[in-house]
C-alpha positions in Angstrom: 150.9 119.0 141.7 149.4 115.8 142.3 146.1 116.7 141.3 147.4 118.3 137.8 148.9 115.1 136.6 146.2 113.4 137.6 144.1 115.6 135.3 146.5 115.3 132.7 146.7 112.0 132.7 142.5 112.0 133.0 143.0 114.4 129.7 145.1 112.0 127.5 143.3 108.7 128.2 139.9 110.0 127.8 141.2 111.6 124.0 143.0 108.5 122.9 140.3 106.2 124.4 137.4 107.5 122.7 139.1 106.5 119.5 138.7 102.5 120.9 136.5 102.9 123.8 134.8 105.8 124.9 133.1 105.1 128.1 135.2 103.1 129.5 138.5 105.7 128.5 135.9 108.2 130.1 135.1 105.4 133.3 138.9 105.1 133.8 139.5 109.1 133.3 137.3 110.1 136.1 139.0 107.4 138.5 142.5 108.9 137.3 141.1 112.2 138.3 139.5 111.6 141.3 142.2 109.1 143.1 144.5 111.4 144.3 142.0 114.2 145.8 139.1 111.9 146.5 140.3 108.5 147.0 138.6 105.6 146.7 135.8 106.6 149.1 135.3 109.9 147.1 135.1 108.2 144.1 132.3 105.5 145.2 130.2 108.5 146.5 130.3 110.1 143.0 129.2 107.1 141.2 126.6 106.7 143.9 125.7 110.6 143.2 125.7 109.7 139.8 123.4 106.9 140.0 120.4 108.3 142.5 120.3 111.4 141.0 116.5 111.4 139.8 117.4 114.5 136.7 120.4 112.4 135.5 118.3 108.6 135.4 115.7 110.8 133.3 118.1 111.7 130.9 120.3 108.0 130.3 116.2 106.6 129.7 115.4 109.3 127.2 118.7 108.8 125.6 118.4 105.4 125.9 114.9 105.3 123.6 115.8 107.8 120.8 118.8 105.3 119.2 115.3 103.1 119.6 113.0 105.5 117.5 115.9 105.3 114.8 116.2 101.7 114.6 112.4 101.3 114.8 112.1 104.0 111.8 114.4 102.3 109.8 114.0 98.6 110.3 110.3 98.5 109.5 111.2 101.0 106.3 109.2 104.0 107.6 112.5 106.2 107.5 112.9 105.4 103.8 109.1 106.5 103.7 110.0 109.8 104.4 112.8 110.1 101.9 110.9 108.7 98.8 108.0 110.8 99.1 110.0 114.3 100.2 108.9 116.6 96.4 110.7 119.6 97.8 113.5 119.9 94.5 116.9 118.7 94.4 118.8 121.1 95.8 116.5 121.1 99.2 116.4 117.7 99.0 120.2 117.1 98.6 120.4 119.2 102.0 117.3 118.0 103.8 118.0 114.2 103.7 121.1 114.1 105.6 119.8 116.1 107.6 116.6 114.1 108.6 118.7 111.1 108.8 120.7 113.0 111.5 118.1 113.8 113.6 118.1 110.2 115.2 121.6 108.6 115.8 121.3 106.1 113.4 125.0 104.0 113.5 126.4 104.3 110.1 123.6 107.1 109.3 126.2 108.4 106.7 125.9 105.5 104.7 122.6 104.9 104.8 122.0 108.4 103.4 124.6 108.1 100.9 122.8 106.1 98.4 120.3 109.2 98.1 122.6 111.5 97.6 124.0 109.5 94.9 121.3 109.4 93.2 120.0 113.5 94.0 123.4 114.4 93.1 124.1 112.6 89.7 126.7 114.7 88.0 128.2 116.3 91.3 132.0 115.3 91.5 132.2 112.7 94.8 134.1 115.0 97.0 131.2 117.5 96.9 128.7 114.6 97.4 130.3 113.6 100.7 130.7 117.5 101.5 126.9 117.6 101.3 126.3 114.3 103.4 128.5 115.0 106.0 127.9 119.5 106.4 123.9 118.8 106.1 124.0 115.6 108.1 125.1 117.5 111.3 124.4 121.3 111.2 121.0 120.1 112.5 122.8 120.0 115.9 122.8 123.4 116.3 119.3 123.3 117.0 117.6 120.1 117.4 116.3 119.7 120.9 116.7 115.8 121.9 120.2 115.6 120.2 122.8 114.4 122.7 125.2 116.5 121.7 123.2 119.5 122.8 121.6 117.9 125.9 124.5 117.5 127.5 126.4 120.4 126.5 123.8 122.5 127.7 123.7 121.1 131.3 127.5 121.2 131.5 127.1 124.6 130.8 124.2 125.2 133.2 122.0 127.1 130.2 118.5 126.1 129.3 118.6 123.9 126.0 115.5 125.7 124.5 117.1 129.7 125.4 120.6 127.7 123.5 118.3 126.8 120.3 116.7 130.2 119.7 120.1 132.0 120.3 121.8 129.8 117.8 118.9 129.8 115.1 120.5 132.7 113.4 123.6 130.7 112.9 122.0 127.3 111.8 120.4 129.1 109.0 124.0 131.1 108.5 125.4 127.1 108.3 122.6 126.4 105.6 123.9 129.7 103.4 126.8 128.6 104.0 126.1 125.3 102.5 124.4 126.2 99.3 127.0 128.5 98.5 129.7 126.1 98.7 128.0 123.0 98.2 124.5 123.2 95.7 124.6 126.7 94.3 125.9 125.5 91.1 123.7 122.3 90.5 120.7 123.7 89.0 119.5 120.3 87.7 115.7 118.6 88.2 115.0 115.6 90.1 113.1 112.9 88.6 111.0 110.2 90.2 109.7 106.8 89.9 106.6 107.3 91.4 103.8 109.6 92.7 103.7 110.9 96.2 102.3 109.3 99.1 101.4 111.4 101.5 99.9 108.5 103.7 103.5 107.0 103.7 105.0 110.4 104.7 102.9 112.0 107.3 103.2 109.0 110.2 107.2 108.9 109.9 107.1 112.3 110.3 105.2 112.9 113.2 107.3 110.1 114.6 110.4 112.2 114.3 108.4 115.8 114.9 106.3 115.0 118.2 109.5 114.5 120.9 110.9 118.3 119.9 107.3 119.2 120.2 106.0 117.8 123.5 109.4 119.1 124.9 108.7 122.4 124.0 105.6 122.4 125.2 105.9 120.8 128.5 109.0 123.3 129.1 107.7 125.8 128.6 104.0 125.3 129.4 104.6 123.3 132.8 106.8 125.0 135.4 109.3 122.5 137.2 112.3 122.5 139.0 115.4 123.0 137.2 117.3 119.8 138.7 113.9 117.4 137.1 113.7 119.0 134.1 115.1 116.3 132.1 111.8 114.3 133.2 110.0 116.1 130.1 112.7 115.0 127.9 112.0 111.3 128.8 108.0 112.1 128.5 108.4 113.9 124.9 111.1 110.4 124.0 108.5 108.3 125.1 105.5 109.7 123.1 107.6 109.5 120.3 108.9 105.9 120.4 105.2 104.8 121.5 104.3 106.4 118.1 106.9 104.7 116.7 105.8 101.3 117.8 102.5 101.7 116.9 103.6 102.4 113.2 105.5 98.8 112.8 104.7 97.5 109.7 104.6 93.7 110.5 106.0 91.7 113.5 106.2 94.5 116.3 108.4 91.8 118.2 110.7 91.3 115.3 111.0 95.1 114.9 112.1 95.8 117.9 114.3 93.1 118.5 116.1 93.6 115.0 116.4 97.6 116.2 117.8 96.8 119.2 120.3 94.8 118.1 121.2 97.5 115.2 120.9 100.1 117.7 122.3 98.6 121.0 120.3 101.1 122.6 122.4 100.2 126.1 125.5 101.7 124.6 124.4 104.9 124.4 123.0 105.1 128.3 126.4 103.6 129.7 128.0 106.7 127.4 126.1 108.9 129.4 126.5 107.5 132.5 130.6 107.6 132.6 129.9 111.3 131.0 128.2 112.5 134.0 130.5 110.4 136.2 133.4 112.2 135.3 131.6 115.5 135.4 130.5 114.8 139.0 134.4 113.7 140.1 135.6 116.4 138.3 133.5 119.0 140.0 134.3 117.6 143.3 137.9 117.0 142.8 139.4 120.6 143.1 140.8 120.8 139.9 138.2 123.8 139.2 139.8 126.2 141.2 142.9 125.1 140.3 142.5 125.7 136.5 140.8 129.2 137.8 143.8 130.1 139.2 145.7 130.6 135.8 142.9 133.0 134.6 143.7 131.7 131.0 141.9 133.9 128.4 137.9 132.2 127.6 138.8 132.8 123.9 141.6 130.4 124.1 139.5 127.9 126.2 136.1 127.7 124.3 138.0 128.5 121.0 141.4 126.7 120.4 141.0 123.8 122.8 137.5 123.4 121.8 138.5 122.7 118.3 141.5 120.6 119.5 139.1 118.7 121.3 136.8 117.8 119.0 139.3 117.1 116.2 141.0 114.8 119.2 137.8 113.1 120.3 135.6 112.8 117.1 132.5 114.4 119.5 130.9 116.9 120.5 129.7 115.8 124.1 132.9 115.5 125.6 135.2 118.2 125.1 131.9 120.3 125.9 131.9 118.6 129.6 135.6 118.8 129.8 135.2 122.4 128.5 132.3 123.8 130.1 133.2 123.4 133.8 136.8 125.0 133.2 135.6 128.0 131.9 133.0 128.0 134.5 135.5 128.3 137.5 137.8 130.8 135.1 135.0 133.6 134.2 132.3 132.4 136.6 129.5 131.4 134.4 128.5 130.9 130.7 126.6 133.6 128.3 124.9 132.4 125.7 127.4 133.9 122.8 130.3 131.5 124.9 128.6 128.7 124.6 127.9 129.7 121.1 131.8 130.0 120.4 132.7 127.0 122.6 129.8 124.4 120.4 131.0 126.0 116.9 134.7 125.2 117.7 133.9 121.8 118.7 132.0 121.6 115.8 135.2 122.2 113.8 136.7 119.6 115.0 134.7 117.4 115.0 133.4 117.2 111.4 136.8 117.5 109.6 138.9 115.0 111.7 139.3 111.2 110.8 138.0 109.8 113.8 135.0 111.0 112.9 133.3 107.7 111.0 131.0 109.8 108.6 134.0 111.4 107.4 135.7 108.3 106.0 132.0 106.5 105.0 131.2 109.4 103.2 134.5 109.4 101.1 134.7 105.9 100.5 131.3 105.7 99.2 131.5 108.5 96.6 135.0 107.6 95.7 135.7 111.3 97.0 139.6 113.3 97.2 140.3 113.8 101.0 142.8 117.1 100.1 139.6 118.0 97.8 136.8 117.2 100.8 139.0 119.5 102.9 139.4 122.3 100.6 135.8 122.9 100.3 135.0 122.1 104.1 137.7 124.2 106.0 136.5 127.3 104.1 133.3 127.1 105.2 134.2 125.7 109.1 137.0 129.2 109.0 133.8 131.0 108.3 131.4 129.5 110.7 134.3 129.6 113.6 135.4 133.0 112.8 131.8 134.3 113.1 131.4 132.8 116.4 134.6 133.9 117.9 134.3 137.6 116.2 130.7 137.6 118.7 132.3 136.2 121.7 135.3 139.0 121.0 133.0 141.8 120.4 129.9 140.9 123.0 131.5 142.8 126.0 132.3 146.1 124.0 128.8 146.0 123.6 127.0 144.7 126.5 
């Protein structure tokens, strides 16, 4: 009994905390979780687990230098390269800005995309125009390789990342149907520019952003390695990339990087990940698992309802997928790709319909858009999206 309130009380802290604080409301979860069944002792060998193991140090660097790649991109202007010299129409281009933008974790990404869409979308009623910054902006994570969201998803739920991306292809490119039908079909308008293209201006950025998914792939799956270092070629294909980016500093390379570090606080994000794979590593040794096993509750209402809950409660999609993963782990034994499909879509949900979520409320501000009319034209697309995911996780084992 002891044990469950302490999880409880893990559970509660961690969802209101990461409205104020998130690693430290995760730091203090793991201890709540871990004091009863591992005591102080247990707890210190955790964080000591946590801090000498080689395949989790990889991954806090790598995650550490991609906020950096962002602020690199966009303090020296090479981000807003890419977008001024992107000729691919304005319904593409509506969809494919936010969507660059959210390939790095830019802080306050939505509003720096905003502007464009503004302008792209002149005509377009402002909910609509924050519908289209905020669906585009983060569909991407369905399949882009060095995202943390994914990342650490996928090694909570002990699945390759790259096996994860070509399974949920198919339903990134459902999510892009999905978002022309609701959100450009009917603005059949022409962009006009200033200027002429530069493809000088366009290329470098690009390759910036392009070579880290790249050299992953590649060294994955053209270098064999040991499942527990495999995060090493996450940090190498990170690496390349920000080395790329340095290179391409327009001006002061000091300056630049000290300005993006400060926009970026790059050590934010590796103390997130630190407390995220602390209270995976108490939680795995506290005992709770076979506990929660015990009550053989249904993996539909696991990966389904409490995954949307989660993410709605939490605002992310990292940490009701390490909450998540491990409980359905010890209830059905291990994770097939369609679960972890159904699990990441319900998070998903969640996540990009509920007011903690900052791009939500940047989005409407800026566009002066109607919150009952933002959610009108996003839950009918996230009923969709969830209801295609949990209809394969329902139907898989009739068939396989």
């Amino acid at each position: 009994m002891t044990t469950w309130i302490g999880f409880l009380l893990a559970m509660v802290v961690i969802v209101i905390g990461a409205n104020y604080h998130l690693s430290l409301a995760l730091f203090l979860g793991s201890i709540i979780l871990g004091l009863y069944p591992l005591g102080p002792v247990g707890i210190l060998n955790q964080l000591y687990v946590t801090i000498t193991t080689p395949n989790t140090i990889f991954l806090i660097l790598a995650l550490g230098m991609i906020p950096m790649i962002g602020g690199i991109l966009q303090v020296s202007g090479r981000l807003e390269d890419i977008i001024n010299n992107l000729r691919i129409g304005k319904r593409p281009f509506l969809g494919a800005t936010p969507a660059f933008i959210g390939l790095l974790p830019i802080p306050g990404g939505a509003l720096f995309s905003a502007p464009l869409i503004d302008k792209a979308g002149e005509g377009l009623a402002g909910h609509i125009k924050a519908g289209i910054n905020v669906w585009f902006r983060h569909v991407i994570y369905f399949i882009y390789p060095i995202s943390y969201a994914i990342i650490v998803a996928a090694d909570a739920a002990r699945l390759s990342v790259f096996q994860i991306i070509v399974f949920q292809t198919p339903f990134f490119l459902f999510t892009i149907i999905l978002g022309y039908f609701f959100l450009l079909r009917k603005d059949k308008s022409e962009m006009k520019y200033d200027s002429e293209v530069e493809i000088e201006s366009l290329v470098p950025p690009m390759a910036v952003l392009l070579t880290a998914p790249i050299v992953w792939a590649v060294l994955s799956y053209g270098v064999g390695i040991a499942d527990h270092l495999e995060n090493i070629f996450v940090m190498i294909a990170v690496s390349l990339s920000l080395i790329l980016a340095i290179f391409l500093i327009k001006g002061s390379r000091k300056n630049t990087l000290k300005n993006a570090a400060q926009e970026m606080e790059p050590w934010n994000f590796m103390i997130l990940v630190f407390t995220l794979y602390f209270f995976i590593n108490v939680f795995h040794s506290s005992g709770i698992e076979g506990m929660i096993a015990d009550l053989e509750v249904h993996g539909a209402i696991l990966l389904i309802g409490f995954g949307f809950l989660l993410g709605f409660g939490t605002g992310r999609i990292m940490v009701p997928a390490s909450i998540l993963a491990p409980i359905y782990i010890a209830t059905v034994g291990s994770f097939s790709l369609v679960a972890f499909q159904a699990m990441y879509v319900s998070i998903f949900a969640g996540y990009i319909i509920t007011p903690v979520h900052p791009c939500i409320s940047i989005s409407l501000e800026y566009f002066d858009g109607d919150l009952s009319k933002f959610l009108k034209l996003m839950i009918p697309m996230l009923a969709i999206s969830v209801g295609v995911a949990a209809l394969l996780y329902l139907l898989t084992p009739m068939f396989g």
